[in-house]
N, C-alpha and C positions, 0 to 999 in steps of 0.2 A: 647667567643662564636663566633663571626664574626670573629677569624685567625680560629677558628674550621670549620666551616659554608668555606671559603678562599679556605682553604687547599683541604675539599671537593670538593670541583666545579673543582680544579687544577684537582685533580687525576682522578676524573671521565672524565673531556676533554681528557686525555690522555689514560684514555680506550679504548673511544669511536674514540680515531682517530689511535688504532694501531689494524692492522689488527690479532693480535694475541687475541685482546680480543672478536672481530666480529669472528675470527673463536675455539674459546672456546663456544660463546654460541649458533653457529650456530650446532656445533657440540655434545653437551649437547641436544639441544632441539629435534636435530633428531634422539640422541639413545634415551634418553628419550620414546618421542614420540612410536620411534619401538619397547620397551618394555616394552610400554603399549597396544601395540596393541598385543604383543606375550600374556603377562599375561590376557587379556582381551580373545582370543581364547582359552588359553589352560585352564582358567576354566571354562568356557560355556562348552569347552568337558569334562571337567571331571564332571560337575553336571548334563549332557545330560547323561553321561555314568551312573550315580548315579541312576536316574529316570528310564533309561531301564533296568537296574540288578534286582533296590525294584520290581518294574511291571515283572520280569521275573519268580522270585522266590517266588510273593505274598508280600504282607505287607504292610502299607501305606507309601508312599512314605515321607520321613522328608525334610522340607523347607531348602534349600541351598542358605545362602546369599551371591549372586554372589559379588554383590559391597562391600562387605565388605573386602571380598577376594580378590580380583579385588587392593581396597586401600590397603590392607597389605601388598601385592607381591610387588604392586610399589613404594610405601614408602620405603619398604626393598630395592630396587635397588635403588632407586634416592644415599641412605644412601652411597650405596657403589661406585655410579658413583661419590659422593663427594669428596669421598676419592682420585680418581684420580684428576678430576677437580680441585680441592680448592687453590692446590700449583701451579698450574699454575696463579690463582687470587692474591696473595700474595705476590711470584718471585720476581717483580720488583718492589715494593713499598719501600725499601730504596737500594735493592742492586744496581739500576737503577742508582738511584742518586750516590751512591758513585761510578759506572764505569764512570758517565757522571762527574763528578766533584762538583758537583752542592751541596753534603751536606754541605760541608763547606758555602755556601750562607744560608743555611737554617739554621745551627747550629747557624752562625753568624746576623740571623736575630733577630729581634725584638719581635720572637712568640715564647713562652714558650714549653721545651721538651715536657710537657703530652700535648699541644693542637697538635705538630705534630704528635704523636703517636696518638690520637685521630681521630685526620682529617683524615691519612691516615688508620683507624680501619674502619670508617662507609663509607668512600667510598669504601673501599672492600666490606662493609657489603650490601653495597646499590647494587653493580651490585652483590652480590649474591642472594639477593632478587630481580633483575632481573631476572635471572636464574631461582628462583623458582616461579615466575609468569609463566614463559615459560611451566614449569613443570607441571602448572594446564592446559593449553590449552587441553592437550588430556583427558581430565577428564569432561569436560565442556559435552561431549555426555552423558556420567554415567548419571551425575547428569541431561540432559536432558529427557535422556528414562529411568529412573528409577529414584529409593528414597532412597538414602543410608544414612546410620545413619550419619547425621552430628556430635555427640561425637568424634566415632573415627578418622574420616578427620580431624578435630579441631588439638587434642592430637596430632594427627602425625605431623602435619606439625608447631606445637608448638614446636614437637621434634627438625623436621631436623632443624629448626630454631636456637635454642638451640644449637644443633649437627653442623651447621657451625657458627656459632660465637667463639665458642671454637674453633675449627680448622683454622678461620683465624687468631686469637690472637697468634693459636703458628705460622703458616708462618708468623704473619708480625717480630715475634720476630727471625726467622730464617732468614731474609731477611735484617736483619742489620747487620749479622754477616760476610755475605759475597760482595764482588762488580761483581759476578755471578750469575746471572738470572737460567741459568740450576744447577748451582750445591745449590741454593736457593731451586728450585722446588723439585729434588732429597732427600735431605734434609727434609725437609718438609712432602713426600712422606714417608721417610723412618722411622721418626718418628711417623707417625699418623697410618702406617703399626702393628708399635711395639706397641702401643696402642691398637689397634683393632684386632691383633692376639692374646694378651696376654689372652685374655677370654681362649683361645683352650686349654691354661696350667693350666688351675685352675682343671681339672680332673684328671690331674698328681701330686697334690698336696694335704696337707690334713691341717684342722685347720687352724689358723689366717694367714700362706701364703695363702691361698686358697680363702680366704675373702678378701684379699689384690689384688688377681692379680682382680678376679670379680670387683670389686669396680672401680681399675683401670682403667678396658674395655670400652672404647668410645660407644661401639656395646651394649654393656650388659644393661647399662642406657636405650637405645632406644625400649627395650623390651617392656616395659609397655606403653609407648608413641604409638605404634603401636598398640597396644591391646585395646587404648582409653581412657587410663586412667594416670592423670596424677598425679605424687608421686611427694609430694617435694622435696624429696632425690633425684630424679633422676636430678630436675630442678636445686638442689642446686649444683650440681657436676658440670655442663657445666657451669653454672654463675662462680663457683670457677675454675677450667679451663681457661674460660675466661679471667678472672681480674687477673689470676696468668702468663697466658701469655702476657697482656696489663702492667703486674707491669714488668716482665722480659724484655720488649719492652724498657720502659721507663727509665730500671736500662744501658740495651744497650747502648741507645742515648746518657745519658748523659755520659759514660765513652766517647761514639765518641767525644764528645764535649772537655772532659780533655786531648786526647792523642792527639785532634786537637790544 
């Protein structure tokens, strides 16, 4: 636990003193931010537009929960601003070391392969739960001038929670494969792409492929997490995700170790 706890502290100083990780979350928290202020305007007008139509044509008007909708749009964007982000978080957590030279020190240390893949899993995991602190900032007004159901807030951001742990499990496992920082992110990118498109082909499909590619979808699990509700199946996917990409990490390392 203390080379885990080591490892940590290592990689987070090295976040926090390269200017690529201040401008990933300087650049997250301002789209962010801007798209919640879009989603926050365009449904005030569409439930302003709702209330003058009931009142035009007669009939009592039906209660529109703004924050509810308000969290579903944003949650949906945070989901897919990750997909860009994630693999820039990821990138350099071993392919760094091996352009710098340095895995061989670390191979050759005294700290066991799963505690580096470890150490270096929750300091990813920790500045992206940086990231998703920044992501509640513009939220903090919702919940000051209104009451929105804290259920579905919970459930979503249990999701996106869920939704990047899996995703950094597969960068950091894409991240030992190469001594490329861009062609790591790219990578990373283009697999978490084919995961999250494959939902589109499941209507092209009929029967147990059909059930296969849904199941697959990174995007499709997040459905009910958004909705408020949370399914085990959905929870059980991303945990297995996860620990299939932290066992693929570990299986990496140590072949680095045999060919070193």
């Amino acid at each position: 636990m203390r080379n885990i706890s080591a490892i940590i502290g290592r990689e987070l100083r090295s976040y926090f003193v390269s200017p690529v990780a201040y401008a990933v979350l300087t650049a997250f928290t301002f789209i962010s931010g801007f798209f919640f202020s879009l989603i926050l305007f365009d449904v005030d007008r569409w439930a302003r537009q709702q209330v003058e139509q009931t009142a035009r044509f007669g009939g009592a008007a039906q209660p529109v929960d703004v924050p509810g909708l308000v969290l579903n749009n944003y949650l949906s964007t945070l989901e897919v601003l990750l997909i860009f982000v994630l693999p820039f978080i990821t990138m350099s957590l071993f392919a760094e070391e091996k352009k710098r030279g340095t895995i061989e020190l670390l191979l050759t240390s005294p700290v066991r392969d799963l505690e580096t893949v470890l150490g270096k899993f929750f300091s990813a995991y920790t500045f992206f739960l940086v990231m998703m602190g920044a992501s509640f900032l513009p939220m903090i007004s919702m919940f000051v001038f209104s009451r929105p159901d804290v259920g579905p807030f919970v459930a979503g951001y249990l999701g996106i929670m869920l939704f990047g742990a899996a995703l950094i499990s597969v960068g950091l496992f894409v991240s030992t494969l190469t001594e490329s920082q861009i062609i790591s992110a790219i990578l990373t990118f283009v697999i978490i792409l084919f995961f999250w498109l494959i939902n589109a082909m499941g209507p092209f499909t009929t029967g147990v492929a059909r059930e296969v590619l849904e199941y697959l979808s990174i995007v499709g699990h997040m459905e009910d997490f958004l909705k408020g509700v949370i399914a085990s199946p959905h929870v059980v996917f991303y945990l297995t995700l996860m620990f299939f990409g932290l066992f693929l990490t570990y299986r990496s390392v140590e072949s680095l170790r045999w060919r070193g």
